[in-house]
mmCIF file of the N, C-alpha and C atoms, coordinates in Angstrom:
data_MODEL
# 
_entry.id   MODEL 
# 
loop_
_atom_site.group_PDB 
_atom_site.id 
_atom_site.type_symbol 
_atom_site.label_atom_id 
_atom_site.label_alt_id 
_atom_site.label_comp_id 
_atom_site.label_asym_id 
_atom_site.label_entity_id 
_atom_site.label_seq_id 
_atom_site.pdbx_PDB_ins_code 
_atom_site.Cartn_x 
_atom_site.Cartn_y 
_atom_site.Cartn_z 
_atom_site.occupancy 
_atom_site.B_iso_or_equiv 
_atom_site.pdbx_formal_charge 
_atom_site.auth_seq_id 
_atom_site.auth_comp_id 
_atom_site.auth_asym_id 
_atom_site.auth_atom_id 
_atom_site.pdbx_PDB_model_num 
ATOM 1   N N  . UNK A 1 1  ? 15.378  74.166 -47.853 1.00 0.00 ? 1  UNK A N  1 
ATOM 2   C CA . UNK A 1 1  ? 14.895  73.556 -49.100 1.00 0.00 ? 1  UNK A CA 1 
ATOM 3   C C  . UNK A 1 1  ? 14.703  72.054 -48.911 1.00 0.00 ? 1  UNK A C  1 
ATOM 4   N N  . UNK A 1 2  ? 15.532  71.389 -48.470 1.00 0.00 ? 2  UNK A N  1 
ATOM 5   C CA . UNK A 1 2  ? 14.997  70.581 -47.805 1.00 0.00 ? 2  UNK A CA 1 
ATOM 6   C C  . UNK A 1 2  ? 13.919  69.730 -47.069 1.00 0.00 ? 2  UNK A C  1 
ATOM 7   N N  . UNK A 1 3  ? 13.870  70.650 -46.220 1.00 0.00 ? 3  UNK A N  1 
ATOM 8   C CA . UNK A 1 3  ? 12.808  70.042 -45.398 1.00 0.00 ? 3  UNK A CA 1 
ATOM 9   C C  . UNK A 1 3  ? 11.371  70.636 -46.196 1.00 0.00 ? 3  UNK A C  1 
ATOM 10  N N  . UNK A 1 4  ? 11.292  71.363 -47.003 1.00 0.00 ? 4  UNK A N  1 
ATOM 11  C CA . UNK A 1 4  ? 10.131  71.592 -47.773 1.00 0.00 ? 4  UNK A CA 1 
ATOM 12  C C  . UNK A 1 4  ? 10.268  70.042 -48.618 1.00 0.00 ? 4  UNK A C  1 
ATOM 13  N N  . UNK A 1 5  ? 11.148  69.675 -49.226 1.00 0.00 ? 5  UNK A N  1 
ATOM 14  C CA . UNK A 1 5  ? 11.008  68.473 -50.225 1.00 0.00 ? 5  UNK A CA 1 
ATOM 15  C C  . UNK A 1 5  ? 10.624  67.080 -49.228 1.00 0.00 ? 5  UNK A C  1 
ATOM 16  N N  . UNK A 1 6  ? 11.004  67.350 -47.949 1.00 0.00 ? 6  UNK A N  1 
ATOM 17  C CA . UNK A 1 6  ? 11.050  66.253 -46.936 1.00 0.00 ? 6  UNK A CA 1 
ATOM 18  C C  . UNK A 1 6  ? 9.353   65.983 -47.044 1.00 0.00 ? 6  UNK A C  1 
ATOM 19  N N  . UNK A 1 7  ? 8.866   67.386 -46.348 1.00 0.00 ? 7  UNK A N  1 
ATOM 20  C CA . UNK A 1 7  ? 7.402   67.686 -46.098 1.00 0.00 ? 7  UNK A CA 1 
ATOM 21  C C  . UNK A 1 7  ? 6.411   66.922 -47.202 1.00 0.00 ? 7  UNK A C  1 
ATOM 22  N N  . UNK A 1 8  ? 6.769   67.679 -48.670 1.00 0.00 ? 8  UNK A N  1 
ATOM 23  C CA . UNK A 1 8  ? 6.097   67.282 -49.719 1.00 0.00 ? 8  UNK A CA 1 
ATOM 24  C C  . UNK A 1 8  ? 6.068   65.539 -50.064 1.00 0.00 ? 8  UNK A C  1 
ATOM 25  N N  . UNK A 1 9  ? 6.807   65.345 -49.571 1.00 0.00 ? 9  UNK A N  1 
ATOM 26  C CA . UNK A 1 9  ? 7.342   63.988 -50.052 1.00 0.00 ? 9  UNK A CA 1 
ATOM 27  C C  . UNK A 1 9  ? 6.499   62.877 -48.984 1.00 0.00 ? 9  UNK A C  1 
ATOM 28  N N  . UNK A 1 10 ? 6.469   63.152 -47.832 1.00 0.00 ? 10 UNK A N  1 
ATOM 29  C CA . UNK A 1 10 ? 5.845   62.708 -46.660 1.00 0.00 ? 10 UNK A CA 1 
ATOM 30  C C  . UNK A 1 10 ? 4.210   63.076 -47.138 1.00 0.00 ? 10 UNK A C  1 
ATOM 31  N N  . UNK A 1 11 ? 4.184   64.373 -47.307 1.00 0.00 ? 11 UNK A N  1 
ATOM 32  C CA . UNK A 1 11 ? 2.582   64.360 -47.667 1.00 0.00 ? 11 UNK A CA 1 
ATOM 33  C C  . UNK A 1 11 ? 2.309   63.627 -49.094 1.00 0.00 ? 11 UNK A C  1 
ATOM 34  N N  . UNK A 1 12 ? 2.643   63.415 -50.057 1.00 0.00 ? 12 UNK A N  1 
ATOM 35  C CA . UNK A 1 12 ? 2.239   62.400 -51.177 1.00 0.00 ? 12 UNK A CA 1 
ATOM 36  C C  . UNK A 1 12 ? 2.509   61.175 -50.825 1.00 0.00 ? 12 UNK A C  1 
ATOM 37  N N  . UNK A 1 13 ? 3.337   60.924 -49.335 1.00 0.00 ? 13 UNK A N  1 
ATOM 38  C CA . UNK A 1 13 ? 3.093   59.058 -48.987 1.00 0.00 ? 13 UNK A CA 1 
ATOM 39  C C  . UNK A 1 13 ? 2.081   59.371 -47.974 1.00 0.00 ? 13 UNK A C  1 
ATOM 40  N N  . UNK A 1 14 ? 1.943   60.090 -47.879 1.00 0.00 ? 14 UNK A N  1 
ATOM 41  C CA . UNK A 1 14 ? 0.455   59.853 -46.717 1.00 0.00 ? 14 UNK A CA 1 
ATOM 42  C C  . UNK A 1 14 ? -0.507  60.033 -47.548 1.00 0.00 ? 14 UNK A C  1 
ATOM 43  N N  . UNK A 1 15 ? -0.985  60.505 -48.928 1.00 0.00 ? 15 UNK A N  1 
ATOM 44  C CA . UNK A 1 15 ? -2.184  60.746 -49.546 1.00 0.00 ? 15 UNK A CA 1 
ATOM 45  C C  . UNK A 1 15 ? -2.159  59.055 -50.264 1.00 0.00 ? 15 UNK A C  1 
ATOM 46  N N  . UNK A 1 16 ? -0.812  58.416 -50.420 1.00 0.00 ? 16 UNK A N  1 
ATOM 47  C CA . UNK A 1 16 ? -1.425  57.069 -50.903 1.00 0.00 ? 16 UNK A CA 1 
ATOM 48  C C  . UNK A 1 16 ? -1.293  56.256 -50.081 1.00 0.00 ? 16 UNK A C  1 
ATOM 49  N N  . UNK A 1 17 ? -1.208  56.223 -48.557 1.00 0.00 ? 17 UNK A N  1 
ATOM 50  C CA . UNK A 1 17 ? -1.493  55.502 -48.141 1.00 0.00 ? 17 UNK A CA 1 
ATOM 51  C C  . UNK A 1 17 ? -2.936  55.669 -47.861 1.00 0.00 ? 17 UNK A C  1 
ATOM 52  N N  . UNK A 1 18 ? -3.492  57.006 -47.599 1.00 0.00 ? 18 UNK A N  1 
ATOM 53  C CA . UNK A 1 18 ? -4.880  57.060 -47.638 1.00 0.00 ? 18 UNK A CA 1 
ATOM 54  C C  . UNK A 1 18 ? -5.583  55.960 -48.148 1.00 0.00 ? 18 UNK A C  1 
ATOM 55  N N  . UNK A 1 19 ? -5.571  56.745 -49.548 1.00 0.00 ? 19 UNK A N  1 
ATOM 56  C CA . UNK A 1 19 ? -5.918  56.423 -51.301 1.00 0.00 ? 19 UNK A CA 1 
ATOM 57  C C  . UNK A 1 19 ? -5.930  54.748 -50.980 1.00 0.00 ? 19 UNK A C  1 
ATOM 58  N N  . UNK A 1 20 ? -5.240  54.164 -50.770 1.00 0.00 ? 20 UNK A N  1 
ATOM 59  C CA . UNK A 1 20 ? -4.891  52.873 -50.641 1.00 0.00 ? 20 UNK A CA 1 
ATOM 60  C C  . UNK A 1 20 ? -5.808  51.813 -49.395 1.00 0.00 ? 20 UNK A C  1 
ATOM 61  N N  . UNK A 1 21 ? -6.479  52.660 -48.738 1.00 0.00 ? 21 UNK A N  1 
ATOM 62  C CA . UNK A 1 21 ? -7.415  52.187 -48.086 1.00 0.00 ? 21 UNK A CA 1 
ATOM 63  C C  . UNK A 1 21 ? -8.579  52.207 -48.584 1.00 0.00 ? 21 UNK A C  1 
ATOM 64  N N  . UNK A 1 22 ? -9.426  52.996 -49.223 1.00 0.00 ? 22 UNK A N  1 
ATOM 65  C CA . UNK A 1 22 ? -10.207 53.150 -49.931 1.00 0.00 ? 22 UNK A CA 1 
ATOM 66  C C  . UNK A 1 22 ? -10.571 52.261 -51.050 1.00 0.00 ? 22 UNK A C  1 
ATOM 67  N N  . UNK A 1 23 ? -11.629 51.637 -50.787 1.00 0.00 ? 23 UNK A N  1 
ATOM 68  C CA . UNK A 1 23 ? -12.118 50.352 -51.926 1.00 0.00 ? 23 UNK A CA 1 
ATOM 69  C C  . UNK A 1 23 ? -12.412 50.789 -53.172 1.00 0.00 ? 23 UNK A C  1 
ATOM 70  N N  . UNK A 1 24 ? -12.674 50.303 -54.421 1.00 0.00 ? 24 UNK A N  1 
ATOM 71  C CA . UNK A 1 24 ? -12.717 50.487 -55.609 1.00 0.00 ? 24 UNK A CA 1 
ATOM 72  C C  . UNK A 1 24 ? -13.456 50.832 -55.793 1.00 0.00 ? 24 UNK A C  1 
ATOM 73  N N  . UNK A 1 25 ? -14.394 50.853 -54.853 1.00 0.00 ? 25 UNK A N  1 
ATOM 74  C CA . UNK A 1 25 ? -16.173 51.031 -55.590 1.00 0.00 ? 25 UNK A CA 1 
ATOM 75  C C  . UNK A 1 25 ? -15.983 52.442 -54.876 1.00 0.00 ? 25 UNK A C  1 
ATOM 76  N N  . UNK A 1 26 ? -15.245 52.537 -54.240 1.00 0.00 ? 26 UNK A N  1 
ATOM 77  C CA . UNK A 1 26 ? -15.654 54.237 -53.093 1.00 0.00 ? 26 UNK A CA 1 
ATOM 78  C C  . UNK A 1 26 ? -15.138 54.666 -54.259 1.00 0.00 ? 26 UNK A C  1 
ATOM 79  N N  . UNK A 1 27 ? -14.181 54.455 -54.840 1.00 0.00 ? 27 UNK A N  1 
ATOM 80  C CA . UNK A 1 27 ? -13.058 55.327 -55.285 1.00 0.00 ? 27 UNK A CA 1 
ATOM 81  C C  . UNK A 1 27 ? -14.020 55.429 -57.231 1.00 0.00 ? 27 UNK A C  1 
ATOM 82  N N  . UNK A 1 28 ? -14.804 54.334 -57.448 1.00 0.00 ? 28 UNK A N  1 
ATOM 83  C CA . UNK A 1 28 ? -15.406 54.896 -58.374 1.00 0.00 ? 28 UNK A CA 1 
ATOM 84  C C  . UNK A 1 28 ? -16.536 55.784 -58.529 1.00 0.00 ? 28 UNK A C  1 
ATOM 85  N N  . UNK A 1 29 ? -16.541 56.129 -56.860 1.00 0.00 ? 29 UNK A N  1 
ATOM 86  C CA . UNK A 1 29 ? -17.962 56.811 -56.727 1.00 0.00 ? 29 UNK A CA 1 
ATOM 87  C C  . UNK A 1 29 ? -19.297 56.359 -57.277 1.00 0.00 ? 29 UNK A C  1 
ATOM 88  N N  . UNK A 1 30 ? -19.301 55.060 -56.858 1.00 0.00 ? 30 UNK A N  1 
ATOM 89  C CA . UNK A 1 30 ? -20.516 54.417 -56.791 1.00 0.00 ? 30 UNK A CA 1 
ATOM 90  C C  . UNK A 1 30 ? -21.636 54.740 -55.590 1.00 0.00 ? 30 UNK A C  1 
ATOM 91  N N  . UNK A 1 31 ? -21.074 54.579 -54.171 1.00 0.00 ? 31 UNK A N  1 
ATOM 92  C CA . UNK A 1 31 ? -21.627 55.048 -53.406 1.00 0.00 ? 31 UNK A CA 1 
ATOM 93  C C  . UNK A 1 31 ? -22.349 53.934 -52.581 1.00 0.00 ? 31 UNK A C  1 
ATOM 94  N N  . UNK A 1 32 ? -21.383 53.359 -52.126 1.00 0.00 ? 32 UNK A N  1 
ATOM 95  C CA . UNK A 1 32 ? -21.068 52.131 -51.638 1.00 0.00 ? 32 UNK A CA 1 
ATOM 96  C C  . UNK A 1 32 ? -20.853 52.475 -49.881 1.00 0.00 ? 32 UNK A C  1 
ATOM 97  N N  . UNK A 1 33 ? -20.302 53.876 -49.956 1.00 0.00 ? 33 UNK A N  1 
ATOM 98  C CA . UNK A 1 33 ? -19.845 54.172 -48.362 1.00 0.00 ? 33 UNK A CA 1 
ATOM 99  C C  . UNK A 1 33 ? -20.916 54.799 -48.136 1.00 0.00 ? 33 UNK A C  1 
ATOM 100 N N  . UNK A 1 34 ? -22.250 55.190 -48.589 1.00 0.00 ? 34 UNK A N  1 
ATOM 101 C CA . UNK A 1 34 ? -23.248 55.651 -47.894 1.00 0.00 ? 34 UNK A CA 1 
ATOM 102 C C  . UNK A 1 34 ? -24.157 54.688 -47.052 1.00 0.00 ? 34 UNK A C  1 
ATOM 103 N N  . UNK A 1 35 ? -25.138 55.619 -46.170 1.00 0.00 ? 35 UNK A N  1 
ATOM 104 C CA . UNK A 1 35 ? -25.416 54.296 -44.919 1.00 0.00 ? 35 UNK A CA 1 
ATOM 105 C C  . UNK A 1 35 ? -26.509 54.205 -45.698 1.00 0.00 ? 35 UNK A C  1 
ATOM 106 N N  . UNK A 1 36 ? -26.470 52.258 -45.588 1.00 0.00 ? 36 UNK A N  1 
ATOM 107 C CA . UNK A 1 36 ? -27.681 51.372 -46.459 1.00 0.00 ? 36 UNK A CA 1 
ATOM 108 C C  . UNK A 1 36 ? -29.324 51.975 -46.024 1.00 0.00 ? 36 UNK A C  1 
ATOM 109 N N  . UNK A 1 37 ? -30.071 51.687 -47.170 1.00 0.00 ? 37 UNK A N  1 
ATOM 110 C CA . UNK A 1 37 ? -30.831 51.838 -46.420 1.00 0.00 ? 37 UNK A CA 1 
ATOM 111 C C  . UNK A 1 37 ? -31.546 50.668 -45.354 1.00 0.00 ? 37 UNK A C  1 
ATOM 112 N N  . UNK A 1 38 ? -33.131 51.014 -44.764 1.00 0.00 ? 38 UNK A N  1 
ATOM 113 C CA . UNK A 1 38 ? -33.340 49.880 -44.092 1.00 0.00 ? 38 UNK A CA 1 
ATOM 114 C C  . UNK A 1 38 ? -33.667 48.595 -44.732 1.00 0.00 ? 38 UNK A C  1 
ATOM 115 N N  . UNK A 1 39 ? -33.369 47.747 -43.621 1.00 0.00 ? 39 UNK A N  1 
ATOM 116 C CA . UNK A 1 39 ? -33.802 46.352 -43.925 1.00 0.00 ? 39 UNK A CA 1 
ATOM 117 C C  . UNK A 1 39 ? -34.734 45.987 -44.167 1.00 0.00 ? 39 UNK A C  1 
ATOM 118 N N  . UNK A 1 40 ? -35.545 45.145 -45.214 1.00 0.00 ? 40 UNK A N  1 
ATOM 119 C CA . UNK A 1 40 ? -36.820 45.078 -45.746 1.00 0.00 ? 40 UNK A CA 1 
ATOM 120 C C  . UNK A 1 40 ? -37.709 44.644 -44.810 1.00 0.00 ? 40 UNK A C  1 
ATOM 121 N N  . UNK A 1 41 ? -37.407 44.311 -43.996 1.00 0.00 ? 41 UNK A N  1 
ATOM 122 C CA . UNK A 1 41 ? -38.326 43.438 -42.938 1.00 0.00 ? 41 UNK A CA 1 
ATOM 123 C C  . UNK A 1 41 ? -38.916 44.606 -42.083 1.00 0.00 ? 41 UNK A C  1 
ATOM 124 N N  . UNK A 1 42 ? -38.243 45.713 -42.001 1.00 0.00 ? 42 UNK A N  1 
ATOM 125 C CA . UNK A 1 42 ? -39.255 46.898 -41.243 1.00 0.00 ? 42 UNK A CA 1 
ATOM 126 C C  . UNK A 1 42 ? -39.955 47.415 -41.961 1.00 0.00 ? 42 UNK A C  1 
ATOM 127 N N  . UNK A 1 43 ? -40.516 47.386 -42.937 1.00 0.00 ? 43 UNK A N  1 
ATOM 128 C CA . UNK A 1 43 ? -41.922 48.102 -43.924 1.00 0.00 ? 43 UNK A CA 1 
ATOM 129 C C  . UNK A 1 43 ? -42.524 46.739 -43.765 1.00 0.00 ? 43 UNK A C  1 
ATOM 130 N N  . UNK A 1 44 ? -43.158 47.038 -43.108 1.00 0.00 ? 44 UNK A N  1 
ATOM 131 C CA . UNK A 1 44 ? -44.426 45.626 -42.647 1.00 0.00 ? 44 UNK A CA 1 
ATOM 132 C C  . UNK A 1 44 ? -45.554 46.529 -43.059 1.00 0.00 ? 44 UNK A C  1 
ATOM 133 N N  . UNK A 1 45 ? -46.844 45.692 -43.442 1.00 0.00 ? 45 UNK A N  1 
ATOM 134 C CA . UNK A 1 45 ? -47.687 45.879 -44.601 1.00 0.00 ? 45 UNK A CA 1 
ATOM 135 C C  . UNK A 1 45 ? -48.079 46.445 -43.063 1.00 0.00 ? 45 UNK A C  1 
ATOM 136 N N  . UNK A 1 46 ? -49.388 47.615 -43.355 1.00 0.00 ? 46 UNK A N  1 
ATOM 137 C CA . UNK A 1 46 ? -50.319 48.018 -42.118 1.00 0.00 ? 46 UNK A CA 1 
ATOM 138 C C  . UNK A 1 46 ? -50.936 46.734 -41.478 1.00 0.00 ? 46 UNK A C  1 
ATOM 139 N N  . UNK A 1 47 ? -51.162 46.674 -40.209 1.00 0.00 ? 47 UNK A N  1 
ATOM 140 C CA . UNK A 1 47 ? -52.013 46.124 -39.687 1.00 0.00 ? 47 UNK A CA 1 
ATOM 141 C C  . UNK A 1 47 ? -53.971 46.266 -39.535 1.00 0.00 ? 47 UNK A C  1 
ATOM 142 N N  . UNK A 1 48 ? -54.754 45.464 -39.217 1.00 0.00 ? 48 UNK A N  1 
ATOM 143 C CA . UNK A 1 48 ? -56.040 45.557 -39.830 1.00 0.00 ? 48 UNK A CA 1 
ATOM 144 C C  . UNK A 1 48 ? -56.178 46.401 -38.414 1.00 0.00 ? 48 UNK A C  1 
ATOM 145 N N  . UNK A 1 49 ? -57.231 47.539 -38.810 1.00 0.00 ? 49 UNK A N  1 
ATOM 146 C CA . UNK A 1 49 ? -57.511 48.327 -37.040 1.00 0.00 ? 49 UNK A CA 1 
ATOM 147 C C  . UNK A 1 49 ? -58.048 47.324 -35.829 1.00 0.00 ? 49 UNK A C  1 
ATOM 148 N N  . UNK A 1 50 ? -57.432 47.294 -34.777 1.00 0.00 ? 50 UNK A N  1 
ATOM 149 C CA . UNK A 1 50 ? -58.088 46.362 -33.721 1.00 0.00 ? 50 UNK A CA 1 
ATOM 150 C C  . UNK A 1 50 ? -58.969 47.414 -32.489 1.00 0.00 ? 50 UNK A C  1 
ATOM 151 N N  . UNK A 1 51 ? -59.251 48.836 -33.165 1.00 0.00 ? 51 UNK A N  1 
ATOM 152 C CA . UNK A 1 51 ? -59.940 49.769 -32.413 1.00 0.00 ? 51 UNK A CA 1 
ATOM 153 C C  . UNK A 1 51 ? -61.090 49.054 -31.365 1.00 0.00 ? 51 UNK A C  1 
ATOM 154 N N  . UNK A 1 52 ? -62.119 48.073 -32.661 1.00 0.00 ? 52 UNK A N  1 
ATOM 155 C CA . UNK A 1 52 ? -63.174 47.877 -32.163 1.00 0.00 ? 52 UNK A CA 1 
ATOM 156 C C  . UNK A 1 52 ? -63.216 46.834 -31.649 1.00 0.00 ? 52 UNK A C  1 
ATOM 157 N N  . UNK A 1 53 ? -61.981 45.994 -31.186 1.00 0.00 ? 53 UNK A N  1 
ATOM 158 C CA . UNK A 1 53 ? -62.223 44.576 -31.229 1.00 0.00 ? 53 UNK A CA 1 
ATOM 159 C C  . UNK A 1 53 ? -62.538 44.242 -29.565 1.00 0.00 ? 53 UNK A C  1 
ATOM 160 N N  . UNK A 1 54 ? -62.336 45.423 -28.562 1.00 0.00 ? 54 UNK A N  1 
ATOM 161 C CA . UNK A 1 54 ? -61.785 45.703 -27.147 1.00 0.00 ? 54 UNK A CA 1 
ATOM 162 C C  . UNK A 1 54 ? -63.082 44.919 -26.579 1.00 0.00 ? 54 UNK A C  1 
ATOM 163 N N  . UNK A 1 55 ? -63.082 44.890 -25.619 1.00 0.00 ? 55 UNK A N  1 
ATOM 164 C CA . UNK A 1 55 ? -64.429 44.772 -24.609 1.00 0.00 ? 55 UNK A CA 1 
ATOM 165 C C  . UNK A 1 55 ? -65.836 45.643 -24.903 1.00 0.00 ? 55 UNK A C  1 
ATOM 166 N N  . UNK A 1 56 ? -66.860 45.039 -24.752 1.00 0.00 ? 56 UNK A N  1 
ATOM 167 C CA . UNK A 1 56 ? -68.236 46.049 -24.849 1.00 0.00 ? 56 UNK A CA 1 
ATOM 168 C C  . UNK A 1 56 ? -68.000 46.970 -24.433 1.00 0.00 ? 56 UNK A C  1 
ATOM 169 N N  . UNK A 1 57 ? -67.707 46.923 -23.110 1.00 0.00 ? 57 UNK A N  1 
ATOM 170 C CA . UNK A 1 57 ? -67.922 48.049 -22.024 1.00 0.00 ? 57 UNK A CA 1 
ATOM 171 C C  . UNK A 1 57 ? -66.894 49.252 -22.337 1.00 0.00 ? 57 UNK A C  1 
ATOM 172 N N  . UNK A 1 58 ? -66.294 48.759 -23.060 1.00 0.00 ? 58 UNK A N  1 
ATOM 173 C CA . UNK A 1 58 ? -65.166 49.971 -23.601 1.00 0.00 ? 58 UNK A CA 1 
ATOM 174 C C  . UNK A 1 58 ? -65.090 50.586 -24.546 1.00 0.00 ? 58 UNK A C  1 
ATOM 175 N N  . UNK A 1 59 ? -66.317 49.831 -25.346 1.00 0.00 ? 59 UNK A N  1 
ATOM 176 C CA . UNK A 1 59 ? -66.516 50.493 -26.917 1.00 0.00 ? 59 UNK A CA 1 
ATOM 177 C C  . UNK A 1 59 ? -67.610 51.965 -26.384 1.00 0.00 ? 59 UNK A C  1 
ATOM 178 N N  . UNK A 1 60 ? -67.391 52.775 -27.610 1.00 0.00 ? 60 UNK A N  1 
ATOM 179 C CA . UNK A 1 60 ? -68.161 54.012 -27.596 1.00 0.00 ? 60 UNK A CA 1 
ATOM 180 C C  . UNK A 1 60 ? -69.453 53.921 -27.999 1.00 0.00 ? 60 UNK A C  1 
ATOM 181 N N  . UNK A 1 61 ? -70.531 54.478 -27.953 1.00 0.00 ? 61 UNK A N  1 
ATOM 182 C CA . UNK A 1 61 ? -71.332 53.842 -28.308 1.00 0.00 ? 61 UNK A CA 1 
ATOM 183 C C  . UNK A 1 61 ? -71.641 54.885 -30.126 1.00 0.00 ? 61 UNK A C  1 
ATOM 184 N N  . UNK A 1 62 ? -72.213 54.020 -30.922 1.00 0.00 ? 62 UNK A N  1 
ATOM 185 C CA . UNK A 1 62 ? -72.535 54.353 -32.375 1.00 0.00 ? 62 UNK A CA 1 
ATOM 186 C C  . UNK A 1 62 ? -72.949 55.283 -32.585 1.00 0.00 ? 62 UNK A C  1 
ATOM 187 N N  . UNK A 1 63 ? -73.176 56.271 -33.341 1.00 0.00 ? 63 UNK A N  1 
ATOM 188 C CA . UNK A 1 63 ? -74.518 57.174 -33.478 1.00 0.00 ? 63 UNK A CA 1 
ATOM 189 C C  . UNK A 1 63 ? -75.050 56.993 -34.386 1.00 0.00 ? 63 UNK A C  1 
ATOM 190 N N  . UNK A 1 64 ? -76.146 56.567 -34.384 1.00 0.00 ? 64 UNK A N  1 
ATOM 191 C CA . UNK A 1 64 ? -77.477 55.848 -35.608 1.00 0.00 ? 64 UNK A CA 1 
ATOM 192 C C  . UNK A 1 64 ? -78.285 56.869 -36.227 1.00 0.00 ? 64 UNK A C  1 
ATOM 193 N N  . UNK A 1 65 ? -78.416 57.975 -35.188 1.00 0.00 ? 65 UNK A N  1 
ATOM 194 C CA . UNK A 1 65 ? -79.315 58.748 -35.666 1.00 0.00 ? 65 UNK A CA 1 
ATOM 195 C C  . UNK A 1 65 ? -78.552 59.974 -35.333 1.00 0.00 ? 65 UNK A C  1 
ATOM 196 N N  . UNK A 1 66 ? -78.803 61.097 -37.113 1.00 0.00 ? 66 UNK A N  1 
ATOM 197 C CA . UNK A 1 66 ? -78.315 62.228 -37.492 1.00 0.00 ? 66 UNK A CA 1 
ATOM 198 C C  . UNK A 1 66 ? -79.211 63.469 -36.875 1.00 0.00 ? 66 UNK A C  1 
ATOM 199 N N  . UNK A 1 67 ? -80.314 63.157 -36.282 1.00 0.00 ? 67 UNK A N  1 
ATOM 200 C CA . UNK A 1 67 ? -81.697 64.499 -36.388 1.00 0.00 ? 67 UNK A CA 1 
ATOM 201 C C  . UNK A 1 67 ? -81.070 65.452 -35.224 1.00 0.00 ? 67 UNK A C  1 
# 
C-alpha cells in the first residue's frame, strides 16, 4: 500500500513539474508551440519572364504565318 501511494505521489510531482515547463500561452492553447509560418521575405512577387531576353541565335524563331 505503500509503495502504490509512493508511485502516485511521484507521478503527480512529475505531472507538475511537466505542467510547470509549459508557457502560458501553450497552456492556453493559443498555439504558440506550432511551427511559425514562413518568413515574409520568401513570397517574392514573380519575376518578369527573361525567356526572350537570351542571345539571337538562341531564340526560336516566331511563327507569323497560320496557313
Amino acid at each position: 500500500d505503500g509503495k502504490l501511494a509512493r508511485l502516485l505521489k511521484s507521478s503527480k510531482y512529475l505531472e507538475d513539474i511537466i505542467e510547470g515547463q509549459r508557457s502560458e500561452k501553450v497552456k492556453e492553447g493559443v498555439g504558440y508551440n506550432a511551427v511559425p509560418p514562413l518568413a515574409a521575405d520568401l513570397y517574392l512577387s514573380p519575376k518578369k519572364d527573361l525567356s526572350w531576353t537570351g542571345l539571337p541565335e538562341f531564340m526560336d524563331d516566331t511563327v507569323t504565318d497560320y496557313s
